[in-house]
C-alpha positions as a printed Julia matrix, in Angstrom:
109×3 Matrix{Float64}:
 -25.63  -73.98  -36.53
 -29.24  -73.51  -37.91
 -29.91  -71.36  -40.83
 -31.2   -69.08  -39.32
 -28.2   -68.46  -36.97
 -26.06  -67.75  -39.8
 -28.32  -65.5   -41.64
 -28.4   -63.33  -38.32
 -24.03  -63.02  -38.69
 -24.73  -62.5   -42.19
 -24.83  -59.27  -43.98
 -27.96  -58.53  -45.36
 -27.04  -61.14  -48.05
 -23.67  -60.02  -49.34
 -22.07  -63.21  -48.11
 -19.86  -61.29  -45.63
 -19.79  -63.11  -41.68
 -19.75  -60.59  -39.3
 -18.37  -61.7   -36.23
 -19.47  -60.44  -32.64
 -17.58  -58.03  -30.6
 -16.68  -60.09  -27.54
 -17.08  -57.48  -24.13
 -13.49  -56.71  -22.53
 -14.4   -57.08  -19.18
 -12.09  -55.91  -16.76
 -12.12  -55.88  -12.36
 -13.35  -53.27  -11.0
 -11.11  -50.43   -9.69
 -10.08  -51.51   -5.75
  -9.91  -49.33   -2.61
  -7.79  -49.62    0.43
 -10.5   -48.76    3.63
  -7.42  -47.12    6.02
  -7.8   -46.63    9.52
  -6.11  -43.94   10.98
  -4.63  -43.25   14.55
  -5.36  -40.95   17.15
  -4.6   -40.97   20.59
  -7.99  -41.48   21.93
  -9.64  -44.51   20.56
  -8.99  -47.66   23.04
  -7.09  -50.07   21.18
  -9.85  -52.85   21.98
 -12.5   -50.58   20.58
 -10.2   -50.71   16.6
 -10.23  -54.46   17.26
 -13.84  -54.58   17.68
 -14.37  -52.56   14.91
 -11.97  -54.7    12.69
 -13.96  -58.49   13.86
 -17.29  -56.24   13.16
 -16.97  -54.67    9.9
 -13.87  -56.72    8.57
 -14.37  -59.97    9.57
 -10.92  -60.3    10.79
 -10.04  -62.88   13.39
  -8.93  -61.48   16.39
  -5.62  -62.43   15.77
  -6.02  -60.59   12.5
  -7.55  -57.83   14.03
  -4.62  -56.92   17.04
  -2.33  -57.18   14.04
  -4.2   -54.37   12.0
  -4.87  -51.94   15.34
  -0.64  -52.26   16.47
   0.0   -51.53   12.31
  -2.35  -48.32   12.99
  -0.94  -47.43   16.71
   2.54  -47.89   15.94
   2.83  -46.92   12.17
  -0.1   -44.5    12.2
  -2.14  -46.36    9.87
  -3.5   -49.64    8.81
  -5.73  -51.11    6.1
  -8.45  -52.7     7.08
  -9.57  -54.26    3.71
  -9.88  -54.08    0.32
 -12.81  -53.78   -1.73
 -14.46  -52.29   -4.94
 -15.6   -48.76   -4.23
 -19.59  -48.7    -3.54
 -18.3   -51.41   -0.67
 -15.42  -49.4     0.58
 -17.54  -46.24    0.67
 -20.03  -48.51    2.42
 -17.59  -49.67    5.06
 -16.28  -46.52    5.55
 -19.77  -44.84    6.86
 -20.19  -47.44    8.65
 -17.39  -47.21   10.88
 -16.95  -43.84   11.26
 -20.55  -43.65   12.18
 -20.24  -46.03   15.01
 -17.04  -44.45   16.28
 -18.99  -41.39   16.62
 -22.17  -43.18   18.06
 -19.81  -44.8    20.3
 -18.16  -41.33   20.97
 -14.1   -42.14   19.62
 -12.97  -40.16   17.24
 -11.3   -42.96   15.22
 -11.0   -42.32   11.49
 -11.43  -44.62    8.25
 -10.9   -43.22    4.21
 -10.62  -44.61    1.41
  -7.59  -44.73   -0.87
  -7.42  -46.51   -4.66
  -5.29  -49.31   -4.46
């Protein structure tokens, strides 16, 4: 350590060290993006939706849609919330553009 380094965790010539506060860094709060059923939306068009947006395998995907037909919900993903919010638009936009009514929130984890 050069002198001048330890005149900077000095201080101001008392002889005291002062250490640095070390951040607490902590992960950022998580949200569940939920799809929700309605009787409507073809069950092809959630699995599209879930390869699309998700980036679930198919397999994954017909998983998630028979959680949400049969249970009457499903999570999609998880993410930190700017993304979820993100995801969220996104695929309740192209439901409508695509006219089905399908449904995705957002729900802390």
């Amino acid at each position: 350590m050069s002198d001048r380094d330890t005149r900077s965790n000095q201080d101001s010539g008392t002889g005291l060290i002062v250490d640095e506060a070390k951040p607490r860094l902590q992960q950022p709060p998580m949200y569940k993006v939920v799809m929700i059923n309605d009787d409507f939306t073809p069950m092809e068009f959630v699995v599209q939706v879930l390869q699309t947006f998700f980036h679930h395998t198919r397999e994954q995907a017909v998983q998630i849609m028979l959680q949400v037909h049969q249970a009457g919900r499903g999570t999609a993903g998880i993410f930190p919330a700017e993304i979820a919010e993100t995801k969220v638009a996104q695929v309740n936009s192209f439901a409508r553009k695509n006219h089905h009514p399908l449904l995705t929130v957002m729900e802390k984890v």
